[in-house]
C-alpha positions in Angstrom: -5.7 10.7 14.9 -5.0 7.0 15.2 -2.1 5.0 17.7 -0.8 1.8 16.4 -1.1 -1.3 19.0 2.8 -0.1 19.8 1.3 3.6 21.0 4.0 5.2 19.5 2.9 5.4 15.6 0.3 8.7 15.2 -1.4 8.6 11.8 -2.7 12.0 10.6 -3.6 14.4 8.2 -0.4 15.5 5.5 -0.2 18.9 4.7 1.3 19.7 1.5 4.8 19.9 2.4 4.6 17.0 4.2 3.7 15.2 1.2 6.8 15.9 -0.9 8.8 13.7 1.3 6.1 10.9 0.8 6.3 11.6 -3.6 10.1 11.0 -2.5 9.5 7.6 -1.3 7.3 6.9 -4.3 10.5 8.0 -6.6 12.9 6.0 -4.6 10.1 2.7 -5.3 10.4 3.6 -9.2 7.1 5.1 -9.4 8.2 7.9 -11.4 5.3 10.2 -9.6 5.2 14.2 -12.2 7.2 16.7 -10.4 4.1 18.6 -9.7 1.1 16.2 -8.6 0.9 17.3 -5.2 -0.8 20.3 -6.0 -3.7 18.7 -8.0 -3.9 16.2 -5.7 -5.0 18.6 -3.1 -7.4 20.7 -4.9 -9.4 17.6 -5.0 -9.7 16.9 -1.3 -6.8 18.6 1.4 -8.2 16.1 3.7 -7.5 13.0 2.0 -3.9 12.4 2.7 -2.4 10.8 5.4 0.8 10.2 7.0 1.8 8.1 10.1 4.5 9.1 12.2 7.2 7.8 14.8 8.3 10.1 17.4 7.2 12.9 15.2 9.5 11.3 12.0 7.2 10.4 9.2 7.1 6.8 8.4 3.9 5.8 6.1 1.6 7.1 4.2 -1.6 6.5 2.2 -3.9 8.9 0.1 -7.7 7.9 -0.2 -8.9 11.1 -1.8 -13.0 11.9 -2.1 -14.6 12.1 -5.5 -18.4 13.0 -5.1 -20.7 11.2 -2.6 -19.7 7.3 -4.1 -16.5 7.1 -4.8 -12.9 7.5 -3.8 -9.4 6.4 -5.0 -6.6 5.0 -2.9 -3.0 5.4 -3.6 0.2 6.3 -2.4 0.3 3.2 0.3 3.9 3.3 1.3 5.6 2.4 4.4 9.5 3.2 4.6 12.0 0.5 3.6 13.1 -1.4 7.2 10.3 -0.3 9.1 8.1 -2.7 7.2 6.3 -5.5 9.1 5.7 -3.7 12.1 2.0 -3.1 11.5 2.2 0.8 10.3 1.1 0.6 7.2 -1.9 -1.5 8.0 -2.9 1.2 10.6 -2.2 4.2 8.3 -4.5 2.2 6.0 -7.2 2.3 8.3 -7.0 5.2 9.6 -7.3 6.7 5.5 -9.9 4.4 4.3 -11.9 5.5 7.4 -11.9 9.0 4.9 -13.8 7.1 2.6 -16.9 7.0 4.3 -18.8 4.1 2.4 -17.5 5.3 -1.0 -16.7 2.7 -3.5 -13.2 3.0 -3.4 -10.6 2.2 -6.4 -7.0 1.4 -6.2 -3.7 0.4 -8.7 -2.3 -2.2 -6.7 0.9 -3.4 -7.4 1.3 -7.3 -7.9 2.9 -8.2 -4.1 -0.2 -6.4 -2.6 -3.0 -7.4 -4.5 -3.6 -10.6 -2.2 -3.4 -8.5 0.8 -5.8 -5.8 -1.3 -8.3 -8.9 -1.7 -8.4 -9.6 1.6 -9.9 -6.1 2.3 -12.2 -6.3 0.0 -11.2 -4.9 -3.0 -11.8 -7.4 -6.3 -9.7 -6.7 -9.9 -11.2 -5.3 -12.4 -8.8 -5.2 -15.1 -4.9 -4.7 -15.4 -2.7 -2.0 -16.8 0.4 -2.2 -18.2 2.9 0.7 -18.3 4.8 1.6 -21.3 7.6 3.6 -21.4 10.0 4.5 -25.2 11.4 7.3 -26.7 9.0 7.6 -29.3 9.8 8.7 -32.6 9.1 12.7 -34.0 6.5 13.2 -36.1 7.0 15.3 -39.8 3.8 16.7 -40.1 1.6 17.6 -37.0 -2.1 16.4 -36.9 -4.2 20.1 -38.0 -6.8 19.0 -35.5 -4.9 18.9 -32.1 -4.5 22.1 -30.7 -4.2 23.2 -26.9 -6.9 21.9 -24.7 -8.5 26.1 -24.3 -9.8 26.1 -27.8 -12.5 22.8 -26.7 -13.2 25.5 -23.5 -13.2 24.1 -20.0 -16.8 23.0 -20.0 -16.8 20.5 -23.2 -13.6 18.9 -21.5 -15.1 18.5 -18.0 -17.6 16.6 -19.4 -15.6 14.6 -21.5 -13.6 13.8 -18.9 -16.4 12.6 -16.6 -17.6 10.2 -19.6 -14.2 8.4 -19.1 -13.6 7.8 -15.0 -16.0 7.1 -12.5 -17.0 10.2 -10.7 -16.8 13.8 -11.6 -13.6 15.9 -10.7 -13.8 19.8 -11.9 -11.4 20.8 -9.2 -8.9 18.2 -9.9 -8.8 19.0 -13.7 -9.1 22.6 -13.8 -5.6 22.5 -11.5 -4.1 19.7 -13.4 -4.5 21.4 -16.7 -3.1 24.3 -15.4 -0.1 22.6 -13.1 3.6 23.4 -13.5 5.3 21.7 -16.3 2.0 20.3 -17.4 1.2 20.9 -21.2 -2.6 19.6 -22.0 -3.8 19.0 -26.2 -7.3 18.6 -27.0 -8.6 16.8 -30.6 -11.2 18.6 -32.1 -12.9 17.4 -35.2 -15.7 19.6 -36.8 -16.0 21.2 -33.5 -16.6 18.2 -31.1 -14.6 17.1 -29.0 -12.5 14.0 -29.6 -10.2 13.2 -27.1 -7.7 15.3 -25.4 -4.5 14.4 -23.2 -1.9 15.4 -20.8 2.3 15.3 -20.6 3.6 16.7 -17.6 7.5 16.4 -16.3 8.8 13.2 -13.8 11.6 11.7 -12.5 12.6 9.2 -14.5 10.8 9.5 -17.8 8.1 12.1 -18.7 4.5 11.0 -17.8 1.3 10.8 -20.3 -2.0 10.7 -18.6 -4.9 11.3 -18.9 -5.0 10.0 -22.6 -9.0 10.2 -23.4 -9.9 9.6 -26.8 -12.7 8.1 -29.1 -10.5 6.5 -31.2 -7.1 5.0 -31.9 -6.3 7.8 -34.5 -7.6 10.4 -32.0 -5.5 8.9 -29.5 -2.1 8.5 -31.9 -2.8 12.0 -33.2 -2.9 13.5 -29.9 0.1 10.9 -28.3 2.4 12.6 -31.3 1.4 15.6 -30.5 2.5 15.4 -27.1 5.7 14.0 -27.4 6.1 16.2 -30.1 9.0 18.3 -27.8 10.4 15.5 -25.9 13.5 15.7 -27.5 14.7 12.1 -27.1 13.5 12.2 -23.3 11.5 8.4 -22.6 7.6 8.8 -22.4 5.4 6.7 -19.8 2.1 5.8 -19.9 -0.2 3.5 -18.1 -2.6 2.0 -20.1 -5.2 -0.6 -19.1 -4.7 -4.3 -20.9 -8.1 -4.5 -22.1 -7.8 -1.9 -24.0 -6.1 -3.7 -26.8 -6.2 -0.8 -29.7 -4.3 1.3 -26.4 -1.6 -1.6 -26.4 -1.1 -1.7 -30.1 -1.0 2.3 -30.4 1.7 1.6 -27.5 3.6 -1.4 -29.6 3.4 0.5 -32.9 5.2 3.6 -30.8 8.0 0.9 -30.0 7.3 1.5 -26.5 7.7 -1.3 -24.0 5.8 -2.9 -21.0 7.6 -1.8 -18.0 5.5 -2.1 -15.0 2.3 -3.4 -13.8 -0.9 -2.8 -11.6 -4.6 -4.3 -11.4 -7.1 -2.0 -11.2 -9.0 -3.0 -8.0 -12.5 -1.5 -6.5 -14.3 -2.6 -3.2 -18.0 -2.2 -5.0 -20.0 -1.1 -7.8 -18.9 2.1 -9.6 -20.9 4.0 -11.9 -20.3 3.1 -15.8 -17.6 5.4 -17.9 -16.4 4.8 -21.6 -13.5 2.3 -20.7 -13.1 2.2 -24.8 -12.4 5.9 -24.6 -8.8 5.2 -22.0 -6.1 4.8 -24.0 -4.3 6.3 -20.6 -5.0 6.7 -17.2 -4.5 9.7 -15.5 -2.1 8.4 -12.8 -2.0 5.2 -10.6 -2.1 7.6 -7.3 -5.6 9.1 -8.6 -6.9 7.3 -11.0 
């Protein structure tokens, strides 16, 4: 538990209810968080979520959620509109990154913070762009997507590892299976090419993770995935470098609506950045 200079704000651990009011502050900032992250977002680490609160009202909130022993991911840094200024977000910060406990730690910062995200030491690694479209239906369905149980939980663990910087079993086994959440795999001569994730939000339906060795694994299983959208926009946040991502994204007709820089304070153990044609989500990484 952590008191402002004021004495009044009290930051501490969220509990899951608690949190939906913070994924409404992210939807009222255009963040477009999936109707059913919060779950997910727990299994990985309960304790990682943090709220800071006036007279018992919440007001901000960060999530710096444990991955392993040398890592962690920052997100969900929000303080409420007109209470801003005041020095509770900057002690809600602390009191979360304190979680972190000499991890690396990552972030998506969003363009107004990343000088104040410099300053605490995190340095940009790349940007991502997100793209949202309706994206056009697809005639004749690629033979080798099919749902992500035929690779078997094991094959995509691993796959998934080779693409972020830490491994996450918990976090994956419950996002696979979340509400609303319907997950493809690519399988070509039984390996594993790539496999990807649409799940419901509030503005526009979100794509991520979207792993994949190649930019034909990764159209094939975008297609797929959109395949029942029925005219609904798509959303997907896909890192700049990866320019056969962006051109998948441009040949879609999708649009660049919104952007981030991925930011770490250290070193973080190499992952097939080729391979993300799609991040998972800018909360979690």
């Amino acid at each position: 538990m952590t008191d402002s200079a004021s004495g009044r704000l009290v930051v501490s651990p969220a509990t899951p209810d608690e949190w939906r009011v913070v994924t409404g502050w992210a939807a009222d900032e255009g963040w477009n968080p999936g109707l059913a992250d919060a779950g997910p977002f727990f299994a990985q680490d309960p304790d990682g979520f943090f709220v800071g609160r006036l007279d018992g009202e919440p007001v901000s909130a960060v999530s710096v959620v444990n991955y392993g022993a040398d890592y962690a991911f920052l997100g969900h840094y929000l303080v409420r509109p007109g209470l801003r200024g005041r020095g509770h977000g900057l002690a809600t910060w602390r009191a979360g990154l304190a979680h972190a406990e000499g991890r690396t730690v990552g972030l998506d910062g969003v363009p107004a913070q990343q000088d104040n995200y410099r300053r605490s030491g995190f340095a940009r690694a790349h940007g991502t762009l997100r793209y949202i479209g309706v994206l056009p239906a697809v005639d004749l369905p690629d033979r080798h997507v099919r749902p992500v149980e035929a690779a078997g939980l094991r094959a995509l663990i691993a796959y998934d590892g080779a693409c972020v910087p830490a491994d996450r079993p918990r976090f994956l086994t419950s996002w696979l299976a979340a509400p609303g959440h319907r997950a493809l795999a690519r399988i070509v001569d039984g390996r594993l090419t790539g496999y990807g994730v649409i799940r419901p939000g509030r503005d526009a339906l979100r794509v991520g993770p979207l792993f994949a060795d190649t930019r034909a694994d990764a159209e094939a299983l975008l297609d797929a995935l959109a395949a029942e959208a029925d005219g609904t926009p798509v959303a997907i946040d896909m890192p700049e470098t990866n320019g056969e991502a962006v051109a998948l994204a441009e040949a879609r007709g999708m649009k660049p609506t919104f952007d981030t820089a991925r930011m770490y304070t250290g070193p973080v153990r190499e992952f097939a950045r080729e391979r993300v044609f799609g991040v998972t989500s800018l909360e979690l990484g």
